[in-house]
N, C-alpha and C positions, 0 to 999 in steps of 0.2 A: 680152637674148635669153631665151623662157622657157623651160623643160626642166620641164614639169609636175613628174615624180617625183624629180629630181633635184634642182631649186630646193628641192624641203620635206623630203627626208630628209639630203641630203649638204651642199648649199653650205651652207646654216646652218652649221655647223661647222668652218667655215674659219679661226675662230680661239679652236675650241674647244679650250684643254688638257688636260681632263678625262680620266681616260683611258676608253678603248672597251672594250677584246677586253685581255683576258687569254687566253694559251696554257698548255697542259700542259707548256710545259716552265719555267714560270716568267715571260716575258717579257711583257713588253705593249705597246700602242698607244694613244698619245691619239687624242683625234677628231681633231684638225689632221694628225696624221702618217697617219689613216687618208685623208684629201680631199687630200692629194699623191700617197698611193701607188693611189690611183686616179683620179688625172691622170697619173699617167705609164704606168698602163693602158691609160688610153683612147687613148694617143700610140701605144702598140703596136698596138691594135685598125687605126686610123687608117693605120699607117703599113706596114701588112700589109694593107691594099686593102679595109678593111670601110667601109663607105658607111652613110648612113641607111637606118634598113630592113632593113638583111641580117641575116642570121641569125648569132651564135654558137655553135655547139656545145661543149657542157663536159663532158666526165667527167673528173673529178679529184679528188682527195682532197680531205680538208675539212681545209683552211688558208688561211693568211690572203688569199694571193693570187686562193683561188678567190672569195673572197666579195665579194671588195674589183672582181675581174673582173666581177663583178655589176652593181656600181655603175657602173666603168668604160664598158659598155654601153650603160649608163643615157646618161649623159654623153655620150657617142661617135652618140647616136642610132641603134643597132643592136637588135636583138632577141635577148634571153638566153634561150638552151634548154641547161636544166641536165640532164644522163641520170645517171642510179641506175649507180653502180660496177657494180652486179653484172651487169647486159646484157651478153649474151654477144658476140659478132663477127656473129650473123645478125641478133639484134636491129639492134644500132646498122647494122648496114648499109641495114635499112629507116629507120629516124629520120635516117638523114644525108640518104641519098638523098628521100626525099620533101620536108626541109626545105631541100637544097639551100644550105646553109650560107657563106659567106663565107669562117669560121677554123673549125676546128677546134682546142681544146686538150686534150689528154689526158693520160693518166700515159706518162710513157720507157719504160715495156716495154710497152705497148702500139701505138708508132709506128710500126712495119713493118706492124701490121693495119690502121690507120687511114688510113695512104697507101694501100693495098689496095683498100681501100672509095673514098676520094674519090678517086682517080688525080689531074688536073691539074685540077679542079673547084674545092677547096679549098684555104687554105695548113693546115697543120698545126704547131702547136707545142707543149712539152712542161710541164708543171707535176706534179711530182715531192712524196710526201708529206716530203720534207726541204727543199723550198721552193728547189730547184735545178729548170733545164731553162730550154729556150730562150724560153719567154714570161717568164720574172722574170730572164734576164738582160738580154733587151733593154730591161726596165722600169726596169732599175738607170740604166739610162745618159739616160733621158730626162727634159724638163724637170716643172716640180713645178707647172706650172700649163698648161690645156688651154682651151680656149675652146670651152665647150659649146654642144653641140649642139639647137639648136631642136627639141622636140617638144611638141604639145599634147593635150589632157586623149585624146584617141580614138587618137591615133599609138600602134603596137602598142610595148609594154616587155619583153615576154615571151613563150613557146610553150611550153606546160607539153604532153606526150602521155599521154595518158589511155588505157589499154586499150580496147577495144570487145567486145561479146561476140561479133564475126563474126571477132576474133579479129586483125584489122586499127588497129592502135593510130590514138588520132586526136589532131591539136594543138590542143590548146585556145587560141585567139589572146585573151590578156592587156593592156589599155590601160593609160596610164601612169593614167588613170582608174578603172579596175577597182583598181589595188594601192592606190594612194593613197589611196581612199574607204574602203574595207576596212582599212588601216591606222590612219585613221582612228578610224574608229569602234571597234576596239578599244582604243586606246590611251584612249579617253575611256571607253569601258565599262568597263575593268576598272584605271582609275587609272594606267595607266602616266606615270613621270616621271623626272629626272634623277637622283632620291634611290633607282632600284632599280638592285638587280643581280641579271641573268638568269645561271642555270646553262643553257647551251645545249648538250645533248646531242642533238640531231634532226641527222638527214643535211640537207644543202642541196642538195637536186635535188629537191624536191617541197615544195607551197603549206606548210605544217605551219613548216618550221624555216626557209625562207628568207624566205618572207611574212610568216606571223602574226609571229616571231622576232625577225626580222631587220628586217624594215620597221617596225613597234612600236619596235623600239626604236631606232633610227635617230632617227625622226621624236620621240620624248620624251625622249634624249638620256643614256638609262641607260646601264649598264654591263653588261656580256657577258663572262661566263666562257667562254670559247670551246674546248669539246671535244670532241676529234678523235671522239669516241664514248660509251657509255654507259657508265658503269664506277661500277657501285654504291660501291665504297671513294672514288671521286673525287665524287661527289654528298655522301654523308657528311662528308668531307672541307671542303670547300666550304660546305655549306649552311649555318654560324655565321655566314657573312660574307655573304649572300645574300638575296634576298627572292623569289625566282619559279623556278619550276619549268615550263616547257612538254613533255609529254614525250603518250606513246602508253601507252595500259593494261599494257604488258609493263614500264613504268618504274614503276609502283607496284605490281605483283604482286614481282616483284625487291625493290621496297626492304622492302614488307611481309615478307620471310623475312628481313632483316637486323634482327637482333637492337638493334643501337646505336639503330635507329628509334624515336624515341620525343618528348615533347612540348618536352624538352629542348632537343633536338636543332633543332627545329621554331623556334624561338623569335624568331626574326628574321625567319622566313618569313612574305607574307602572301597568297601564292596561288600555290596548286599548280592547272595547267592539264591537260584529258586531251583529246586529242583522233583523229581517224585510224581512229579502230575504237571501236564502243561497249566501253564501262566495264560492267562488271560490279556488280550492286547489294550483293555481298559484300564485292566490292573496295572500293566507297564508306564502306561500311559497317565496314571494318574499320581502313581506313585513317585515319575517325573516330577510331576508338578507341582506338587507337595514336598520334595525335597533334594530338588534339582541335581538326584543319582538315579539312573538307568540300571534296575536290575540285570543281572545274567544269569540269562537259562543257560541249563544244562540237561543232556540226555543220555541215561544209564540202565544198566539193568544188573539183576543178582547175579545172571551167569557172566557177566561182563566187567562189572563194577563202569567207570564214566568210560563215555564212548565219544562225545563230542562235547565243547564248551561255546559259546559266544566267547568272544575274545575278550584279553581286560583290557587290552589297549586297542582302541577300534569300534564300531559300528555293533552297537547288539540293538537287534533288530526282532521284535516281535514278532510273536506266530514262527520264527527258529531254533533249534539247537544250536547254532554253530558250524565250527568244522569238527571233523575228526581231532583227536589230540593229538600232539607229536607221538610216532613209532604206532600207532593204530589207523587202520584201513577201513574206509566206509564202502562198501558198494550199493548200488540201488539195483537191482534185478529182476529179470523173470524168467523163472523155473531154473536159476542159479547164472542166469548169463545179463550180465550189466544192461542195464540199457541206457538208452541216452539221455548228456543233461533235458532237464525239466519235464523227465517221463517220471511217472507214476511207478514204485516197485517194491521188492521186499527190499526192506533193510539187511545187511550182511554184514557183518563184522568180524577181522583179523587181527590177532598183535598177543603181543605177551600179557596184556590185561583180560583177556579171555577164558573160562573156565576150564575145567580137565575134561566135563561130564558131569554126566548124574549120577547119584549113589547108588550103588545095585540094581540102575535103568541103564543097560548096553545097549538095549535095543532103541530107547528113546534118546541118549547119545547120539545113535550112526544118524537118525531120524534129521536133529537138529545143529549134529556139528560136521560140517562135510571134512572129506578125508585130504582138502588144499587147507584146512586149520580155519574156515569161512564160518561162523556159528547167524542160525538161519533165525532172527531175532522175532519173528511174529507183527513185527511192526511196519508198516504200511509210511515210508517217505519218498520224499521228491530232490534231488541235489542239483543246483547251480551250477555254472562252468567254472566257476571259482570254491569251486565246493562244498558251499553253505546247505547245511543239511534241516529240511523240516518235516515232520512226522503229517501225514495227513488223515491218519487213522491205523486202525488194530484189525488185520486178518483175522483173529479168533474174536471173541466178545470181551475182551478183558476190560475189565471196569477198574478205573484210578481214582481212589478218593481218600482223599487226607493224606495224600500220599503213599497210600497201601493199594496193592493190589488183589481184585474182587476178581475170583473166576467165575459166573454166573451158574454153572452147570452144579458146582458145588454147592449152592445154594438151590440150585432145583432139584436139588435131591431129597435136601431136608425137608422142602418144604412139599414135594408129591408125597413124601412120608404119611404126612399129616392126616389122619382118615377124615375122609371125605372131599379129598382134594382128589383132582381127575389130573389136572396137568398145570404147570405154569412156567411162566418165561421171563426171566430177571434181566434186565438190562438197565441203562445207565443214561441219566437225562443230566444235561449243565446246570451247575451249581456253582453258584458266584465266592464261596466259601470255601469248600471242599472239593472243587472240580469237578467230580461228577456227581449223585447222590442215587441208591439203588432202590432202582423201583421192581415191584413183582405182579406181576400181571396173572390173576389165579380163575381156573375154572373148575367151579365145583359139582360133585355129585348131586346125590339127590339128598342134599344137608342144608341148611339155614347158618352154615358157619360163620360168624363175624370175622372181619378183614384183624379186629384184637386178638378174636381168640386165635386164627392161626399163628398170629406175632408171638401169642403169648408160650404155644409150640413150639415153637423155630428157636425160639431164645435159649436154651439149655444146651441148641448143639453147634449155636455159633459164636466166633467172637462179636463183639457188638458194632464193630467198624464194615462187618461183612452184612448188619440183616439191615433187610430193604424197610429205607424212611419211611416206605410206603407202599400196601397192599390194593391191588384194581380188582375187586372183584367182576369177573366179564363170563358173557356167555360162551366166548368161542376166543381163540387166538387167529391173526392172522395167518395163510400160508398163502405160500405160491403154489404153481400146478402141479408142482410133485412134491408138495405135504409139507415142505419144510417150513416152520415158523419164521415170518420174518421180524426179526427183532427193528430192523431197519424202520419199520411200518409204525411200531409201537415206538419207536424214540423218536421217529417227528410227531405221532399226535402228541406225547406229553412232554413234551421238549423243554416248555415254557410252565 
């Protein structure tokens, strides 16, 4: 029976002893112990009323059980939708409720909220960052082999949600063909194989650390230092024994101030990855110099997963993405029609790493996936005659920081909430850290509001990666002559 994505990253390894996943606390997993303990996942999934098709919902700490529930999914013929720790209880109450979920697993202090939210809808169980709670107890007890579930290349794998700038998040619907293909093809671009081992410091709720990551390496059968987080002394640590690095430009501005960084240290490394938010050309630059390897950007999205790489062998050049990757199409356009090298356009992207749609958004689908299979990416680049592709900015206001991305509108809604706010305008100034950092430019009524109190506001109904560093109290916003706010305006004066 086939299981597209399951048959080429997981069964393989069914009598792999090799080991997989190292943890921070010492301990590890070979590949065969990692293909039991995600059959006896998938007997929980199964055995808690999840059907082919249905959704699971994950917020959970990043351990073993939550990755291995990934796979189990896989396996089990359900759909994984992993959410960001930080979503607050109104968030996830929209994410639950529009995906209409099967299971819910979460963290133990969050289970009173989460029954809340699904009432008799969903079952709900617990996955604990100490690897207690009711989903890995009832995994202990079940058998160590599962009988997978049929899915082929188009049956959905995944439901990634992607902010919207109307401020209404949308799901991206993922094929077991969309991950596969894209795994794929990085794993053969940039050499991946059974002789690396990955330092994995990326969250697993977004394409970055559980796709590129996790499925790369899966599928060439390396090895995974598996951490719970970013922790510059544990990368240092680590990296003698190591060959790859995947991280977000805030993981190489961090190690650049670490003194131990240096070509030494480097020495077994053979490729440090940036992806999530553009790279800085100082960062590249310094990073050189300090350990005489040349990062590679890469540029992706959730509806897309990787779109282009800088090459591993060859020229990576700052201020670029790369080309297109092998079997995926870049165009640069306007109003859907190419224009020519070294013009300004939208970005456009085709190939089998490309999403299906949005979840019960048909209409925002036709919107942004044309009917030649072209999906109309929001992003603003310029391509070479040799086809080197670099972003020169965002059609809509989308803000990238730490890697995540900020819809600005969604954040102006919480925050016009707030009584005595009249109006304000969030946008996104450079930050040598984080890429960008969110500022809000607020105009109030007839109040004496402090720039804390309204932070203090806004804090309950967002995650904390989305509320702005920093509050401008002003009399007026700028506009142009038919009223529209220029954000434009406010991100040169506070640029700096």
């Amino acid at each position: 029976m086939v299981n597209t994505l399951y048959d080429a990253l997981v069964a393989p390894h069914a009598h792999n002893d090799a080991n997989f996943l190292t943890f921070d606390n010492g301990e590890s997993l070979t590949y065969s112990g990692f293909v039991v303990r995600v059959a006896q996942l998938a007997h929980v999934l199964k055995d808690n009323g999840v059907h082919p098709g249905d959704r699971v919902v994950v917020q959970a700490p990043k351990i073993l059980d939550t990755i291995a529930l990934y796979c189990a999914a896989v396996q089990a013929g359900a759909v994984y939708l992993p959410l960001n720790t930080a979503y607050t209880h109104s968030e996830l109450s929209y994410f639950i409720k529009d995906a209409a979920p099967a299971l819910v697993v979460c963290d133990g202090d969050d289970l009173g909220s989460i029954k809340g939210i699904c009432g008799e809808k969903s079952t709900v169980l617990t996955l604990n960052a100490d690897g207690a709670g009711t989903l890995s107890a009832q995994a202990n007890t079940k058998m160590s082999h599962f009988e997978t579930v049929e899915r082929g290349p188009e049956d959905l794998a995944a439901l990634l949600y992607t902010s919207g700038t109307t401020g209404r998040s949308k799901g991206a619907m993922l094929s077991h063909k969309n991950l596969l293909s894209n795994a794929q093809s990085l794993t053969d671009l940039w050499q991946i194989t059974d002789a690396d081992r990955l330092m994995h410091a990326l969250p697993i709720f977004h394409t970055h650390g559980l796709f590129v990551a996790m499925n790369t390496s899966l599928l060439a059968g390396a090895q995974v230092r598996f951490m719970a987080a970013f922790n510059a002394d544990t990368i240092v640590s680590e990296m003698p024994a190591s060959t790859m690095l995947m991280g977000v430009p805030t993981f190489y501005t961090r190690l650049l101030k670490d003194a131990r960084l240096d070509r030494d240290l480097v020495r077994s490394m053979r490729l440090f990855v940036s992806g999530s938010a553009p790279l800085l050309a100082e960062t590249h630059t310094a990073f050189e110099e300090k350990t005489g390897q040349r990062i590679l950007e890469r540029y992706g999205m959730t509806e897309t997963n990787m779109i282009t790489s800088n090459p591993f062998d060859g020229e990576r050049l700052a201020g670029t993405v790369g080309h297109a990757l092998p079997g995926t199409e870049v165009e640069i356009t306007d109003n859907g029609k190419p224009v020519a090298d070294g013009e300004i356009g939208m970005i456009e992207v085709r190939g089998d790493n490309v999403f299906q749609g949005y979840w019960n958004m048909p209409e925002k689908t036709a919107e942004e996936l044309r009917e030649n299979g072209f999906f109309i990416t929001g992003d603003l680049g310029v391509k070479t005659a040799d086809g080197r592709v670099s972003i020169v900015g965002r059609q809509k206001d989308l803000i990238i920081s730490g890697g995540y991305n900020i819809y600005p509108k969604e954040i102006e809604d919480v925050i016009n909430d707030v009584d005595g706010v009249l109006e304000s305008a969030v946008f996104g100034v450079p930050d040598a850290d984080f890429g960008e950092s969110v500022i809000a430019s607020v105009v109030l009524g007839d109040t004496s509001l402090s720039a804390d109190q309204i932070a203090s506001k806004v804090e309950p109904h967002l995650a904390r990666f989305k509320q702005p560093r920093r509050y401008l109290i002003t009399d007026a916003l700028p506009r142009n002559t038919m009223g529209k706010v220029q954000k434009n305006v406010l991100r040169a004066e506070y640029k700096d």
